[in-house]
Structures are given as structure tokens and as C-alpha cells.
DOBA-317962 format. One record per residue: x, y, z of N, C-alpha, C, O, CB in turn; residue number from 1; residue in three letters. Coordinates in steps of 0.02 Angstrom, whole numbers, plus 32768, in hexadecimal, padded with zeros to 4 digits. Glycine has a CB too. Example, Ala and Ser with C-alpha at 12.3 -4.5 7.8 and 13.67 -1.06 7.14 Angstrom:
% DOBA-317962
 n.c1 n.c2 n.c3 ca.c1 ca.c2 ca.c3 c.c1 c.c2 c.c3 o.c1 o.c2 o.c3 cb.c1 cb.c2 cb.c3   i  aa
 8294 7EE4 8186  8267  7F1F  8186 8294 7F5B 8186 82C8 7F5A 81A7  8235  7F20  81C4   1 ALA
 8282 7F90 8162  82AC  7FCB  8165 8285 8002 818A 829E 8039 8192  82C0  7FE2  811E   2 SER
END
This chain:
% DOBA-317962
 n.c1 n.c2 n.c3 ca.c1 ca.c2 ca.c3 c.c1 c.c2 c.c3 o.c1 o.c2 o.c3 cb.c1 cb.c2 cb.c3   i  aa
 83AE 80C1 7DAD  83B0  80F2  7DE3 8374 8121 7DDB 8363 8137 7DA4  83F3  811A  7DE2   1 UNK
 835B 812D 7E08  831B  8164  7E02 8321 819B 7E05 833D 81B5 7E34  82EF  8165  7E29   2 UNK
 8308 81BB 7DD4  8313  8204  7DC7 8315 8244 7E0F 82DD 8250 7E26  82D0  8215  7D92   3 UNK
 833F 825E 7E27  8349  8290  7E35 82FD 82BA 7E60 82F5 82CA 7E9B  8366  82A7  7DF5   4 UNK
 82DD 82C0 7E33  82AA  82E9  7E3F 8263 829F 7E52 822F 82B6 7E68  829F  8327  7DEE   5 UNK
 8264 8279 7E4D  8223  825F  7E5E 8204 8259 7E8E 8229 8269 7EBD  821B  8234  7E51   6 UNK
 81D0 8249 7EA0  81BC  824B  7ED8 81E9 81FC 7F01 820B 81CE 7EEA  8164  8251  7ED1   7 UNK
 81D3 820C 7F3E  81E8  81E3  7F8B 819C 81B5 7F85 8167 81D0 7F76  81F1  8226  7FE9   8 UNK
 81A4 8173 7F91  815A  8152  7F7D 8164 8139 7FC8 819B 8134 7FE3  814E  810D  7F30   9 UNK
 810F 8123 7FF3  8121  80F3  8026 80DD 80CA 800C 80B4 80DF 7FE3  812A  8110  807F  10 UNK
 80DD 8089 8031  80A5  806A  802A 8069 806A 805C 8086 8058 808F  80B7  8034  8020  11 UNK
 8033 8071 8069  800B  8081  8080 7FC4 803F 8075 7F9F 8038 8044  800C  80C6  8068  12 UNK
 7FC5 8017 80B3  7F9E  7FDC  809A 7F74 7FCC 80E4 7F79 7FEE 8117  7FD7  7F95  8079  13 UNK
 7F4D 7F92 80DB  7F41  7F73  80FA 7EF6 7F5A 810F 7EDE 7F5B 80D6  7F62  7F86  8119  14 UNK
 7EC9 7F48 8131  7E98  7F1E  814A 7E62 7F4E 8116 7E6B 7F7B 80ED  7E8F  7F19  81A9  15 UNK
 7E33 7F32 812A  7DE6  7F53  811B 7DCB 7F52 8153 7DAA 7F82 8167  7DB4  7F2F  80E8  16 UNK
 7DD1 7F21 8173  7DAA  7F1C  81C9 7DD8 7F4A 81F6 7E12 7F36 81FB  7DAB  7EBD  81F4  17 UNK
 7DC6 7F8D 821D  7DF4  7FAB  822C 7DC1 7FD3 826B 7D84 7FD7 8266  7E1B  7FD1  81EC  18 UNK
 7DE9 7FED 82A4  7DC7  8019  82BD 7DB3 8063 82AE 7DC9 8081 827D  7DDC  8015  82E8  19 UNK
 7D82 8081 82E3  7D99  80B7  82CC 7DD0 80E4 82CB 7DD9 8113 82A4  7D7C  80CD  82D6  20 UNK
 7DFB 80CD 8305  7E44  80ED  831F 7E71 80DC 8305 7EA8 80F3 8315  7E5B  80E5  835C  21 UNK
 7E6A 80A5 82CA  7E9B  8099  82AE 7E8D 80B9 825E 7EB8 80C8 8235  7EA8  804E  82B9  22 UNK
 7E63 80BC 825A  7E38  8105  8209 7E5F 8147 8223 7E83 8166 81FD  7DB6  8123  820E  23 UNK
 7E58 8157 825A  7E53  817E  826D 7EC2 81A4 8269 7EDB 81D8 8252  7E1F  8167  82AE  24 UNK
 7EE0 8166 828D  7F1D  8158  829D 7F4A 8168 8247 7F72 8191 8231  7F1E  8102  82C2  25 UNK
 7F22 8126 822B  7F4D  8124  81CF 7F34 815F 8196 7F4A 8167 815D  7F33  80CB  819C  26 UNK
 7EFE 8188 81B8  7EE8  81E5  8182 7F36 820B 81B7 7F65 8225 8198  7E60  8229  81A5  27 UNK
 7F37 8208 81EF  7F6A  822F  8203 7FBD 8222 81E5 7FED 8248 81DC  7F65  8228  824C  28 UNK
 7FB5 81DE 81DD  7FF7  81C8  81C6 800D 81D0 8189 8049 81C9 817B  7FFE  818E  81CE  29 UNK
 7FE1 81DF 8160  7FCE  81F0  8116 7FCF 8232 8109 7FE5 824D 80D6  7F8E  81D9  8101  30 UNK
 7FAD 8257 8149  7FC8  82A1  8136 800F 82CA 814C 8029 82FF 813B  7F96  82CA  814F  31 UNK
 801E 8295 817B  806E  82A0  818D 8096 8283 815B 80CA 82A3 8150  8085  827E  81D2  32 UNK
 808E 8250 813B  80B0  8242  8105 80AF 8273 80C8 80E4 827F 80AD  809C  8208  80F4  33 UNK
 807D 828C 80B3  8070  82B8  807A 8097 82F8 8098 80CA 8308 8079  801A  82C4  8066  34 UNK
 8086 831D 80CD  80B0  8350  80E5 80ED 8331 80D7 80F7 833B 809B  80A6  8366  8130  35 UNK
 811A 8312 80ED  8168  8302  80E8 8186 82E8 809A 81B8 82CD 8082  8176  82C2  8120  36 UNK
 8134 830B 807F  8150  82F2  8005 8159 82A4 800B 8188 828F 7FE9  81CD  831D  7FD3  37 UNK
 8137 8273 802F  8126  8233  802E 80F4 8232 8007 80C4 8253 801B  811A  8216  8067  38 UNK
 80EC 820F 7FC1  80AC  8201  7F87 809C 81B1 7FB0 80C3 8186 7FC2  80CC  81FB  7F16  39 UNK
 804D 81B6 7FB5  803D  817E  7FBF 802F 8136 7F8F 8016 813F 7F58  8014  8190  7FDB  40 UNK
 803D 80F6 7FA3  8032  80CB  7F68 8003 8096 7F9E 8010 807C 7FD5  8084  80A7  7F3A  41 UNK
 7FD3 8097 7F7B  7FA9  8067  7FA4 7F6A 805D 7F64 7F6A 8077 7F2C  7F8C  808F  7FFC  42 UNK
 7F27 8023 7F8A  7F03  8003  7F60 7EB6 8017 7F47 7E92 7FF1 7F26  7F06  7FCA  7F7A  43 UNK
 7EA7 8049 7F59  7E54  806B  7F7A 7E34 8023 7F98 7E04 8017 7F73  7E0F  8094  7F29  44 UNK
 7E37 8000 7FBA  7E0F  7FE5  7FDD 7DEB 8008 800A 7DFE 8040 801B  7E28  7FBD  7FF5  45 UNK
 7DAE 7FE8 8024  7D9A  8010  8059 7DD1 8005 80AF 7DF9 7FD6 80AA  7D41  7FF5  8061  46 UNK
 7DD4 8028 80EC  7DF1  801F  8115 7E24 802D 811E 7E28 8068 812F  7DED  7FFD  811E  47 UNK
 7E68 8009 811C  7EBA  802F  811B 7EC0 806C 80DA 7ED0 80A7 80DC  7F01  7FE5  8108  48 UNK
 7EAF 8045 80A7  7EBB  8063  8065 7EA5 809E 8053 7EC6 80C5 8030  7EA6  8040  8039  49 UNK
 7E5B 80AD 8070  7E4D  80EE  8067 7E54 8117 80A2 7E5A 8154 809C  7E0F  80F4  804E  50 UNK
 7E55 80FC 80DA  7E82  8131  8117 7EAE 8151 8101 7EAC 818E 80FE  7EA9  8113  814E  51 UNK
 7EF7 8117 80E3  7F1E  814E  80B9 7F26 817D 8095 7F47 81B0 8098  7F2F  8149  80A5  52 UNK
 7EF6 815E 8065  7EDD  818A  8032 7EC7 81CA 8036 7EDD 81F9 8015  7EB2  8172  801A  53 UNK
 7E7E 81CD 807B  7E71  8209  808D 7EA9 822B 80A4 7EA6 8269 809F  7E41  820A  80B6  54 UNK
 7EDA 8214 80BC  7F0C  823A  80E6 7F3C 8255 80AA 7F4E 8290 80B0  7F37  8207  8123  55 UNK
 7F4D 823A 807E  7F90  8245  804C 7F71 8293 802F 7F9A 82C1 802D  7F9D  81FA  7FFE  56 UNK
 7F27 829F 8019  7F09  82B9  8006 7EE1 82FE 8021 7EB0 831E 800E  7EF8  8290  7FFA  57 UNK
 7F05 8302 804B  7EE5  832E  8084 7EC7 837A 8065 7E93 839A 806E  7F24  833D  80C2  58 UNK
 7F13 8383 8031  7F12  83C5  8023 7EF8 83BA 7FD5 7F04 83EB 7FB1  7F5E  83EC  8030  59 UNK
 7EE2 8396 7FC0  7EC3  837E  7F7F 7F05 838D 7F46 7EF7 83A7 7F10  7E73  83AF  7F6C  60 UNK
 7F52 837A 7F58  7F79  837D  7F1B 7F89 832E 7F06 7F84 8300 7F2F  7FBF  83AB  7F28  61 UNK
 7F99 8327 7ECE  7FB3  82DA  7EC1 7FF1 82C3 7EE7 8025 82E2 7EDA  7FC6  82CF  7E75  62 UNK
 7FF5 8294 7F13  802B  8276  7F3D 8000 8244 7F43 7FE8 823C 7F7C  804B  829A  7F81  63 UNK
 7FEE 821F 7F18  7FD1  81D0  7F18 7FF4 81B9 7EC8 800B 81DD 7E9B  7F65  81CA  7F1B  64 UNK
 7FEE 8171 7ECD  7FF7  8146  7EAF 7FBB 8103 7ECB 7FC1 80E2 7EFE  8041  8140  7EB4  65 UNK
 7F8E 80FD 7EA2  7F6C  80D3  7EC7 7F47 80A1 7E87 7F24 80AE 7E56  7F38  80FF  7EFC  66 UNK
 7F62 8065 7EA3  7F6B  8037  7E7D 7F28 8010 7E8C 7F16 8008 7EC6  7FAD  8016  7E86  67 UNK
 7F00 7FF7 7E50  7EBF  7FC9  7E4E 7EBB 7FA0 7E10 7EC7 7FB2 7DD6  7E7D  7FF5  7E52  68 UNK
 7EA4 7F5D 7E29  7E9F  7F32  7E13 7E78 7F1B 7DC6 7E84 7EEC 7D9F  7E8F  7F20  7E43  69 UNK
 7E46 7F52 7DC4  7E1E  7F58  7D89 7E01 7F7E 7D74 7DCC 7F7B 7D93  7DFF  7F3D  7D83  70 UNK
 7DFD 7FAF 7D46  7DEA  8004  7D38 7DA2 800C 7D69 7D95 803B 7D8E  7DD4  8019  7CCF  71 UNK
 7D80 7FD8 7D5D  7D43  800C  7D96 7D3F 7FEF 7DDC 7D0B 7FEF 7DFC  7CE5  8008  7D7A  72 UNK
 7D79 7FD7 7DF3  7D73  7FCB  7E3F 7D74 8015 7E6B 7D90 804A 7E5B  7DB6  7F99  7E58  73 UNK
 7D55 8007 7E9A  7D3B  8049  7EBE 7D32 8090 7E94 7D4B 80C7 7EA0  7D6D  8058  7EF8  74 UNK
 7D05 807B 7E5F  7CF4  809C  7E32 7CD1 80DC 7E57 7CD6 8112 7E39  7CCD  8074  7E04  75 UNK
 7CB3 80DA 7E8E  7C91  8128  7EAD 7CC8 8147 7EBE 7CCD 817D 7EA1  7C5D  8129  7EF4  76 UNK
 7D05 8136 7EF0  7D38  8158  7F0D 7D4F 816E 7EDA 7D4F 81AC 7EDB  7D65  8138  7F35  77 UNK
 7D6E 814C 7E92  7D8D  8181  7E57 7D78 8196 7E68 7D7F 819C 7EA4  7D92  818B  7E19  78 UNK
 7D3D 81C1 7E3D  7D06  81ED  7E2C 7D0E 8228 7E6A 7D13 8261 7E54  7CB7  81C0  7E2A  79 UNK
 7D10 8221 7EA6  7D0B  823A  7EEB 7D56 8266 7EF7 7D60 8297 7F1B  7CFF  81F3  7F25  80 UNK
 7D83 8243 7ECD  7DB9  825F  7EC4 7DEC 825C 7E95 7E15 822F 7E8D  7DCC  8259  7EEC  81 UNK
 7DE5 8296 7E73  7DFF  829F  7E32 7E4A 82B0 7E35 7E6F 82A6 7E04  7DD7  82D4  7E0E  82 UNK
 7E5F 82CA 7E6C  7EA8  82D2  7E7B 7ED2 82A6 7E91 7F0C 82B2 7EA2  7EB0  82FA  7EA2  83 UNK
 7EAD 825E 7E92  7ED2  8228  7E8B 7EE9 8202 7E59 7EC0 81F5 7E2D  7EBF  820A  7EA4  84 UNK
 7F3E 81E2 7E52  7F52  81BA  7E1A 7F33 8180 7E1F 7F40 8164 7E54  7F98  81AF  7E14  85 UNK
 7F03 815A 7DF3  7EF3  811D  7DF8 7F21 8104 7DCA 7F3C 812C 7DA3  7EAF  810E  7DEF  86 UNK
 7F30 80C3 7DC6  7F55  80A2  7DA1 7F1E 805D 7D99 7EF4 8054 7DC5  7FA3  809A  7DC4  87 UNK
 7F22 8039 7D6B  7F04  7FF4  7D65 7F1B 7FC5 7D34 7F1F 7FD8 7CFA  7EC2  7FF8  7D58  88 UNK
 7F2F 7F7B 7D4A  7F57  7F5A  7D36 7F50 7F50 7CF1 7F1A 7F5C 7CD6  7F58  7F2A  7D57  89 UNK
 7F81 7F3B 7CD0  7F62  7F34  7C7E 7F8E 7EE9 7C82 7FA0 7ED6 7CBA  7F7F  7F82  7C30  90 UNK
 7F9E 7EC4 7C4D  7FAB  7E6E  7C4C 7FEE 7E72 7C5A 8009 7E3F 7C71  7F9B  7E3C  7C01  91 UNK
 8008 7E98 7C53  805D  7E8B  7C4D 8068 7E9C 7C96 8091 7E7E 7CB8  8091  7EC3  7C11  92 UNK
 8043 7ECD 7CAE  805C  7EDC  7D0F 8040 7EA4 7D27 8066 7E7F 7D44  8036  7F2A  7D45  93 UNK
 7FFA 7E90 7D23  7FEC  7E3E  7D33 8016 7E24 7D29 802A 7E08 7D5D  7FC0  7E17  7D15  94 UNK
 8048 7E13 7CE2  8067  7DCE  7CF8 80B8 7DDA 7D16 80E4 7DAF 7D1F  8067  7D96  7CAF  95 UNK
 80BA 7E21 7D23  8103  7E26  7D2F 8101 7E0C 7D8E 8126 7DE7 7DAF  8124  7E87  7D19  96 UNK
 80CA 7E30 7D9D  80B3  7E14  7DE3 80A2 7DDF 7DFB 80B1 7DD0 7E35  808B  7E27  7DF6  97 UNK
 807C 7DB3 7DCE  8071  7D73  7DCF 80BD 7D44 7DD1 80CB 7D1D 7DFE  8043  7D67  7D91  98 UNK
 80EA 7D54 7D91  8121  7D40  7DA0 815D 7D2D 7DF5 817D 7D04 7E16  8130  7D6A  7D7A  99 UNK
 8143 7D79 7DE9  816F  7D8A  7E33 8154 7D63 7E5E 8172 7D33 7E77  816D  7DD5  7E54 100 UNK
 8118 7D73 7E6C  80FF  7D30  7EB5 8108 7CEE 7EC1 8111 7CCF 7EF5  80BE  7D23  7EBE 101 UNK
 8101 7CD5 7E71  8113  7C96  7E58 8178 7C78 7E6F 819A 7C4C 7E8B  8101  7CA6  7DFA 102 UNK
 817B 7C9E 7E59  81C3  7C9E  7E4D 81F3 7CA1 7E9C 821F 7C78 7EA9  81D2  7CE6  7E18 103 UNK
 81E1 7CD6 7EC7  81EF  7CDE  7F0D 81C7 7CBD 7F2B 81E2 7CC3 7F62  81EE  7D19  7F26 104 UNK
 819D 7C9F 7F35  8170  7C66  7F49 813C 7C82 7F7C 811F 7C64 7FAA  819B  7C28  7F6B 105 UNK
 8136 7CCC 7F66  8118  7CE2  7F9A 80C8 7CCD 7FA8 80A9 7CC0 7FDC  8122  7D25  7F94 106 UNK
 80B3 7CCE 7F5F  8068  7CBB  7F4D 8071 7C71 7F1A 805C 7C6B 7EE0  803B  7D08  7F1C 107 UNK
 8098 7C39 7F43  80A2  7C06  7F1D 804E 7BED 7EF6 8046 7BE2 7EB9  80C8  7BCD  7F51 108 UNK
 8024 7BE9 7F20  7FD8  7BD4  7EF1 7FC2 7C0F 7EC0 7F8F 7C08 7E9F  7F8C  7BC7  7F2B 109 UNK
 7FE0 7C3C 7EBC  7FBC  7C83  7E7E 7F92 7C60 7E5D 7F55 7C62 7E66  7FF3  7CAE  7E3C 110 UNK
 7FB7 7C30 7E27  7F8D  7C14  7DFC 7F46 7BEE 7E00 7F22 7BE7 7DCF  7FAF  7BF2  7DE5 111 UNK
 7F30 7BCD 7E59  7EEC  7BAE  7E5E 7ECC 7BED 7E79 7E8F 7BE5 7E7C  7EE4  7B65  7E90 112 UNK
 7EE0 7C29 7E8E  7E9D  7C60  7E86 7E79 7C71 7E53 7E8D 7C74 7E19  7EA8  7C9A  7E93 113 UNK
 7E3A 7C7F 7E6B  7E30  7C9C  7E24 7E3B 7CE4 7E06 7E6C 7CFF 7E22  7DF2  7C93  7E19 114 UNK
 7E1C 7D11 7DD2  7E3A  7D49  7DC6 7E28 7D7B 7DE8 7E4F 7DAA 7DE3  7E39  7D57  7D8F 115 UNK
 7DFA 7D83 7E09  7DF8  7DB4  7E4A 7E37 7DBA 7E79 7E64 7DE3 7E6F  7DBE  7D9C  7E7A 116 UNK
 7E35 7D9D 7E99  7E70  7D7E  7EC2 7EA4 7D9C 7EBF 7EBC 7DC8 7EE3  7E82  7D41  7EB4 117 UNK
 7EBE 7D75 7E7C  7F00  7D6B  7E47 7F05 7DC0 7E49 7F38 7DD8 7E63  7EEE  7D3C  7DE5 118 UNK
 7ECE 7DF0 7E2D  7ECD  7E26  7E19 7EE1 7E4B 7E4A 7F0B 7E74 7E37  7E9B  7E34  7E00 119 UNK
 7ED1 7E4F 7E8B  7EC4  7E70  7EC4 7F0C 7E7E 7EDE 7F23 7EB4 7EF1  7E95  7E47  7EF4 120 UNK
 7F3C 7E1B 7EDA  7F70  7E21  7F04 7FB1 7E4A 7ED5 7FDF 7E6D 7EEA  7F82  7DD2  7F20 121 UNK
 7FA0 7E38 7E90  7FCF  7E5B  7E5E 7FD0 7EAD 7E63 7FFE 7ECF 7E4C  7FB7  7E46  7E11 122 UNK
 7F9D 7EC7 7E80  7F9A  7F19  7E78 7FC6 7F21 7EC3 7FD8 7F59 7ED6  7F36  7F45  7E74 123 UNK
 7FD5 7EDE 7EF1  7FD8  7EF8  7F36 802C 7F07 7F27 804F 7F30 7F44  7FBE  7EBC  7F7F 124 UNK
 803E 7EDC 7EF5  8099  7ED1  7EF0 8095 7F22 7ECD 80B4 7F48 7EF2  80C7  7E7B  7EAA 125 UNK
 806E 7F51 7E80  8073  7F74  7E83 8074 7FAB 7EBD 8091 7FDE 7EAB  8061  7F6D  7E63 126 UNK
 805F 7FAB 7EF3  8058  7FD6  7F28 8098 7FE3 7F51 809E 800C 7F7F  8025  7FBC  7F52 127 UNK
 80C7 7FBB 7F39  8106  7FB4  7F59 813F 7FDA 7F1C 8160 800E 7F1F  8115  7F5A  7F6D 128 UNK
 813A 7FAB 7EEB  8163  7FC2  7EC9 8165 7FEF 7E89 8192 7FFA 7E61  8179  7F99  7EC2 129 UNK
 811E 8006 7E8E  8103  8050  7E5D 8121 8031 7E12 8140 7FFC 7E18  8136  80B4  7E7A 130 UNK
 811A 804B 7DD5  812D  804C  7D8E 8178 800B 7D92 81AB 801B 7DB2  8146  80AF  7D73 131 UNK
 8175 7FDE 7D7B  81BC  7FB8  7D79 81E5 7FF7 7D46 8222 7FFC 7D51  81B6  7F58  7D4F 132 UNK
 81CF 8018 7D1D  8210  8048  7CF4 8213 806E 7D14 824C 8086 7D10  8210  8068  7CB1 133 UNK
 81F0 808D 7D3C  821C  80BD  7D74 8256 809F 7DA2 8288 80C2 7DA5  81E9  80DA  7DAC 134 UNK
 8256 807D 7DB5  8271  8065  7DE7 8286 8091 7E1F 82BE 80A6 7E2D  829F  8045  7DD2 135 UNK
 823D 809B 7E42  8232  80C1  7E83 820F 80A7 7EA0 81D5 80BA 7EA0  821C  80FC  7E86 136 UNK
 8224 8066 7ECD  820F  8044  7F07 81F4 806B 7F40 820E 80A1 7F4D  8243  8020  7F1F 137 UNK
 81C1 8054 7F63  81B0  8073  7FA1 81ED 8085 7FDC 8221 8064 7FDA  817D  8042  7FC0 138 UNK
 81E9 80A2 7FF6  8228  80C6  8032 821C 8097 8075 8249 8085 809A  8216  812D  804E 139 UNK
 81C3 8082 8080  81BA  806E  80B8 8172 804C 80B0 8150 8068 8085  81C4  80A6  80E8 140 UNK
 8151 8014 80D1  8112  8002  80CE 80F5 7FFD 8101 810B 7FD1 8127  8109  7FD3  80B2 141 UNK
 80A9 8033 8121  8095  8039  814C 8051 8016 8133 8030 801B 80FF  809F  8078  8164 142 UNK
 8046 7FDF 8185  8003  7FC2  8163 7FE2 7FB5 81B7 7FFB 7FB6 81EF  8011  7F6A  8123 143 UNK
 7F9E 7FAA 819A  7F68  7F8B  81E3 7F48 7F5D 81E4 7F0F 7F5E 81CF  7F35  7FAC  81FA 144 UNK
 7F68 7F1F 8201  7F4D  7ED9  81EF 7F6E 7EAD 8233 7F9C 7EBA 825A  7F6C  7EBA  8197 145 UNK
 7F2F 7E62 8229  7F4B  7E47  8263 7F8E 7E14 8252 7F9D 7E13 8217  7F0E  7E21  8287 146 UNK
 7FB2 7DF0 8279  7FFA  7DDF  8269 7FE4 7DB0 82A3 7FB8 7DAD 82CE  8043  7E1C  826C 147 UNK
 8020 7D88 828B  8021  7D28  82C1 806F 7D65 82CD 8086 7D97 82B1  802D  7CA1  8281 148 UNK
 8080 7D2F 8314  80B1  7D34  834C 80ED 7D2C 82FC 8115 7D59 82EE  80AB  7CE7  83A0 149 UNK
 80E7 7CF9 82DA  8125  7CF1  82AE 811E 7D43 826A 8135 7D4E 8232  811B  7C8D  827E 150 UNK
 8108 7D56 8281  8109  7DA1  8234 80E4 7D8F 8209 80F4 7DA6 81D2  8154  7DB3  8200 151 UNK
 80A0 7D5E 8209  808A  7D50  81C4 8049 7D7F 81CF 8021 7D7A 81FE  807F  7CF9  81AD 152 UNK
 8048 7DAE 8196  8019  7DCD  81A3 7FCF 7DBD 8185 7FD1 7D9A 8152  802F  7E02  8196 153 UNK
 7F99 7DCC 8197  7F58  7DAF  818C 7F3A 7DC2 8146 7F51 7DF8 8135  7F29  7DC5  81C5 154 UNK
 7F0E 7DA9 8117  7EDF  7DCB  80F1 7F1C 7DE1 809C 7F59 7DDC 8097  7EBA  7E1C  812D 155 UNK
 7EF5 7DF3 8076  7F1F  7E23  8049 7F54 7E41 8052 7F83 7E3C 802A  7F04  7E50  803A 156 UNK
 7F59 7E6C 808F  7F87  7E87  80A0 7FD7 7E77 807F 8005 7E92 8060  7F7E  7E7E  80DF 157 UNK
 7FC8 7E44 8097  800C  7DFD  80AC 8032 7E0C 8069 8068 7E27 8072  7FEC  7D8F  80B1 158 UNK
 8021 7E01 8028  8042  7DFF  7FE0 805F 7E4D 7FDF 8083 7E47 7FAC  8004  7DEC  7F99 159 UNK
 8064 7E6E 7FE9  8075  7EBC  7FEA 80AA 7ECA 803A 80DD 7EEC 8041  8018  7EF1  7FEE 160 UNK
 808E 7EAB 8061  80CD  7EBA  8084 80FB 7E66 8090 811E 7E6B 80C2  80B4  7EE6  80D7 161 UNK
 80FE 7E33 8078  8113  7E20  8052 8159 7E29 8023 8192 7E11 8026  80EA  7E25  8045 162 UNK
 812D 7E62 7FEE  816E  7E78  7FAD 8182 7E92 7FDD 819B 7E64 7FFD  8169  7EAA  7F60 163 UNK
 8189 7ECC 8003  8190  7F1E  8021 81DD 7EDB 8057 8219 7EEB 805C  811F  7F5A  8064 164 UNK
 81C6 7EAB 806D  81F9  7E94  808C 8233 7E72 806F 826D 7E71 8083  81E2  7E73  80B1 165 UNK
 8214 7E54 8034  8235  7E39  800C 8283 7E70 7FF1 82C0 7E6A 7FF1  81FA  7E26  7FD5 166 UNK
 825B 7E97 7FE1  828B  7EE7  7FD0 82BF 7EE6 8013 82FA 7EF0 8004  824D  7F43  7FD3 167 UNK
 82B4 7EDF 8047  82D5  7F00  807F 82B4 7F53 8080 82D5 7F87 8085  8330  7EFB  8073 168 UNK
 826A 7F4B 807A  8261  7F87  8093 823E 7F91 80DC 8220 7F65 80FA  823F  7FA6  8062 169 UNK
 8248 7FDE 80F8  822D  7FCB  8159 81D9 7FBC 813A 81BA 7FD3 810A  8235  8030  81B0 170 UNK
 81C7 7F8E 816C  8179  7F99  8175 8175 7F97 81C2 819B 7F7C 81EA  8144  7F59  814D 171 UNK
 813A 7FBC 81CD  8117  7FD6  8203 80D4 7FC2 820C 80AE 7FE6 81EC  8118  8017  81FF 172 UNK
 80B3 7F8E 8232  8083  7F8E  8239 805C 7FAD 8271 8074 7FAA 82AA  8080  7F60  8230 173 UNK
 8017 7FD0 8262  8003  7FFD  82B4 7FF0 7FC5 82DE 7FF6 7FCD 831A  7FB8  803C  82B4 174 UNK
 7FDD 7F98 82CD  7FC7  7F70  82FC 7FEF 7F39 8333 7FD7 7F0D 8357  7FA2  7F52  82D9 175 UNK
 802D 7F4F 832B  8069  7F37  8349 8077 7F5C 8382 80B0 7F68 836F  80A0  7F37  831E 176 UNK
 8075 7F70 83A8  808B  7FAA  83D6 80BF 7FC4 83E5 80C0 7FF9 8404  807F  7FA4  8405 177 UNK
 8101 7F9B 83CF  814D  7FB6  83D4 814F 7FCB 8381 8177 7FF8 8375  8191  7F70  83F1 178 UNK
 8132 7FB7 8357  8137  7FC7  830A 811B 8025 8309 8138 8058 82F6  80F4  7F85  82D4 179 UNK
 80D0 8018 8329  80AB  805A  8324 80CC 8093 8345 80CF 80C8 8326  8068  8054  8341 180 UNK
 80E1 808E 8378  8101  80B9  83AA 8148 80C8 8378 8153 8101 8363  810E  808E  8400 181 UNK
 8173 8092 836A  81AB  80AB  833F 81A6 80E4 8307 81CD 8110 82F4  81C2  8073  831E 182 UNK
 8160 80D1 82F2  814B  80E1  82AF 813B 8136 82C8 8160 8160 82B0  8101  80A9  828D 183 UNK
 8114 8145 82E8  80F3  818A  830A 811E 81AA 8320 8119 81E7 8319  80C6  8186  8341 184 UNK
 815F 8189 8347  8192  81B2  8365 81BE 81CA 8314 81C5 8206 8307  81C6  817D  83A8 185 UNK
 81D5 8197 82E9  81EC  81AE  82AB 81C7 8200 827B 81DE 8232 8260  81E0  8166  8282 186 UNK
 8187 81E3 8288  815D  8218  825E 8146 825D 8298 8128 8290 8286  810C  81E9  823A 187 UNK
 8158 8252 82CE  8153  8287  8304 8100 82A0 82FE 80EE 82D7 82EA  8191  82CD  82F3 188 UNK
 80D6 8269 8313  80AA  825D  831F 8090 824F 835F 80A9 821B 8377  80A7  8240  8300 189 UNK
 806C 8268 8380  8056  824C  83CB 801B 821D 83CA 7FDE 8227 83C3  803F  828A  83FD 190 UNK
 803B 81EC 83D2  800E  81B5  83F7 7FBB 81BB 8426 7FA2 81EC 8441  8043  819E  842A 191 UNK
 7FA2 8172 8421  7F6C  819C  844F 7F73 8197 8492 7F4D 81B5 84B7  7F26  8187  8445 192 UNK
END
């Protein structure tokens, strides 16, 4: 059971190829989340990831959790911001993640990527489900990516919301238009 006092985690993900209205859309959603004591968990990528990011961060206090693949990936953004939690995988969160994908069949090939890859999608399952000894799952996974008519979503993305569904947790994608609108009316956000 999770302690009492911890923070409320959501996940915060998605594309690198993005507009500007949609940069623009996921810093607002990030700072409405941080206003409402939502800590963000997402990947520093460039595009969804740091939209959030800028947004979680608005007021420069820690309400991140932000999970990366290898101590100096987006090694300038650390540096750029010191009031962020970085986290970075060490062998045992690799293989507890690796497991899991394996195992739920979500990432049945894990094993023919190579370790880039491998590295990238394992930090994405952290982004969902923060510290396994905490056991403080994300509340909700908001992401910006493209999706087939059947829910499969495009790119990286996919392994992170994925777990987040796997959980039975809500995800929201903006690029859905009954998802985004749900999502804005929830967070009492105006649309454009």
C-alpha cells in the first residue's frame, strides 16, 4: 500500500515529431497537472517529453520523476535543470522490465533489439510504474502520438502506454479528439 503522504504520479509521454500546438497544449497540461500536486513521470526526450517537463516545472519545485535510459542521455537538459529527479536504469530495473515485456508479450522481440532500443523501451515501463518498492503506479497516462483505428499506438510511445493499459490505468491521448476534449474538460482547461 503506498504511503499516505506520497506524491500522486501521472505519466507524461509521447512523440518527438510534434506540433507547435501540441508543445504548446502538453507545457499547459503539465502545469495543470503540477498545480493539482500531480508529480510528473516521463522520459526527457525531445517533443512530448519535454513539453511536459517544461510544464511540470513551471514553478522550478521537484514534481518530476523522470526516467532515462543512460546517465548522460540528454545530458544538456540535466544540467539546464537541476530541479529535476533524474533517475537512470541500473541492471536489475533493466531486467525487471525486460522481464515484464517478455512475459506479457507486450515487447515479444525485446531480445533481437539492440541495447539502445532495449534501453529506451525499459525506462518507458519505468515512466508508468515509478520505483517497483514504492509501489506508486501512475494515476493516469497522458501522451501525443499517432494511433491505427485499432488503439495501436505509433513509435516508442507504444511500450509505456502499453504497461499504463496493462495496469487498467485511463490514458488520454491529445491527438484523439474525443480523448483530448475529455481530457481538458477533466483538467478544466479550454480548448482551442
Amino acid at each position: 500500500m503506498s504511503d499516505l503522504f506520497s506524491p500522486r504520479y501521472y505519466t507524461g509521454v509521447g512523440s518527438r515529431d510534434i506540433t507547435q500546438e501540441e508543445y504548446h497544449l502538453l507545457k499547459q497540461i503539465g502545469t495543470r497537472m503540477s498545480e493539482l500536486d500531480y508529480w510528473l513521470r516521463s522520459g526527457a526526450a525531445d517533443g512530448s517529453d519535454s513539453a511536459f517537463q517544461h510544464g511540470a516545472c513551471y514553478d522550478q519545485e521537484i514534481k518530476t520523476e523522470i526516467w532515462i535510459p543512460w546517465p548522460s542521455f540528454q545530458i544538456d537538459l540535466q544540467r539546464s535543470t537541476p530541479y529535476v529527479d533524474y533517475h537512470s536504469l541500473t541492471e536489475d530495473l533493466f531486467s525487471v522490465a525486460r522481464q515484464f515485456y517478455l512475459d506479457k508479450k507486450i515487447i515479444p522481440w525485446f531480445d533481437n533489439m539492440t541495447r539502445g532500443p532495449q534501453a529506451l523501451h525499459a525506462r518507458n515501463y519505468y515512466q508508468v510504474v515509478g520505483f517497483p518498492s514504492e509501489n506508486n503506479i501512475s494515476k493516469v497516462c497522458i501522451y501525443c502520438a499517432d494511433e491505427s483505428k485499432k488503439g495501436e499506438v505509433a513509435g516508442g510511445t507504444r511500450s509505456a502506454v502499453m504497461v499504463a493499459r496493462y495496469y487498467g490505468i485511463p490514458t488520454y491521448n491529445i491527438r484523439i479528439k474525443e480523448q483530448k476534449e475529455e481530457l481538458l474538460n477533466k483538467l478544466k482547461i479550454k480548448g482551442e
